[in-house]
N, C-alpha and C positions, 0 to 999 in steps of 0.2 A: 666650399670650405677654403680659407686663407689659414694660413698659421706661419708665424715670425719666426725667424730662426733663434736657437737655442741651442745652448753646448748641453746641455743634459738630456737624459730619455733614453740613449743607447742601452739596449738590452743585450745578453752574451747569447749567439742563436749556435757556436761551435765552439770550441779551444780558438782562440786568436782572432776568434769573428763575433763583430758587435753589429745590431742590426737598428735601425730608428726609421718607426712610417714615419712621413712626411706629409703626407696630403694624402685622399684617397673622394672617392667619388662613386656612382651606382657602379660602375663601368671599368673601374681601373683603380689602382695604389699606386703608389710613389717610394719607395723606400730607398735610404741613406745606408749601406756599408760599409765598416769600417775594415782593414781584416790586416793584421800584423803580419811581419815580414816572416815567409815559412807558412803559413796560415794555409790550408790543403779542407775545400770544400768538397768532400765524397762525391763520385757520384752517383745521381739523383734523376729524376723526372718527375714533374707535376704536368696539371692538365692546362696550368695556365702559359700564357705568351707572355715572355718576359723581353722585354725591350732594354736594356745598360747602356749607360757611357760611363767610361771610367777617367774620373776629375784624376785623379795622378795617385801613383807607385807605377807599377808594372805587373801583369801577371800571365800565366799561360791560363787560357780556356780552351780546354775541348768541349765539342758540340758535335753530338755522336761519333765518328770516328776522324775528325777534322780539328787539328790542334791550331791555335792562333795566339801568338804574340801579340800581348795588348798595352798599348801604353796611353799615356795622356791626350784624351781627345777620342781616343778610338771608341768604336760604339759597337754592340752588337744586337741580334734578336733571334730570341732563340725560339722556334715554334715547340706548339701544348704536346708534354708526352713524348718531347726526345731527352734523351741520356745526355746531361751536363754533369762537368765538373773543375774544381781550376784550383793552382798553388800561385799563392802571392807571393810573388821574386821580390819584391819590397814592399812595408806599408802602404798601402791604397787605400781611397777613396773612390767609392762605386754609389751609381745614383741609377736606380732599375723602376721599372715601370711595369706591373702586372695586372693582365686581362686573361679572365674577370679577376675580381678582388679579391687578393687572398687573406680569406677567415680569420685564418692564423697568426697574420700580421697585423691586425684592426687592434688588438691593446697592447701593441708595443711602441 
């Protein structure tokens, strides 16, 4: 699958967080966040491995009980079925990778 980039297609997945697949394969998705400054993602667990880097804002992520400053360039991966969650300290741009593909995210 190829696909050009496009300012349209973000869909709203929380209050202040906008979500857009990007690519996707048997094997893994690609997905674009956008998530406004204040922007507080619950936390959560699924069963899949999600791999991030975050193009730029800044935000704290916890991963299970391990909090981590993250700013432009940092990358993270989170294994299937741990406790995440994180508040965007400014407007950010996040670009995540999930194994296997998540369902959910295939018509957004």
């Amino acid at each position: 699958m190829f696909r050009k980039y496009e300012e349209q297609g973000y869909q709203p997945v929380l209050d202040k967080i906008r979500q857009k697949t990007l690519v996707y394969g048997d094997k893994t998705l690609m997905a674009e966040f956008r998530l406004e400054a204040g922007a507080v993602l619950p936390r959560h667990s699924h069963p899949h491995e999600q791999t991030g880097y975050l193009v730029s804002g800044r935000m704290d992520l916890t991963v299970g009980d391990e909090t981590y400053q993250v700013g432009p360039g940092d990358s993270w991966c989170i294994p299937g079925d741990i406790d995440h969650h994180a508040v965007a300290l400014e407007e950010c741009v996040a670009v995540e990778v999930f194994s296997p593909v998540r369902e959910d995210y295939l018509y957004r």
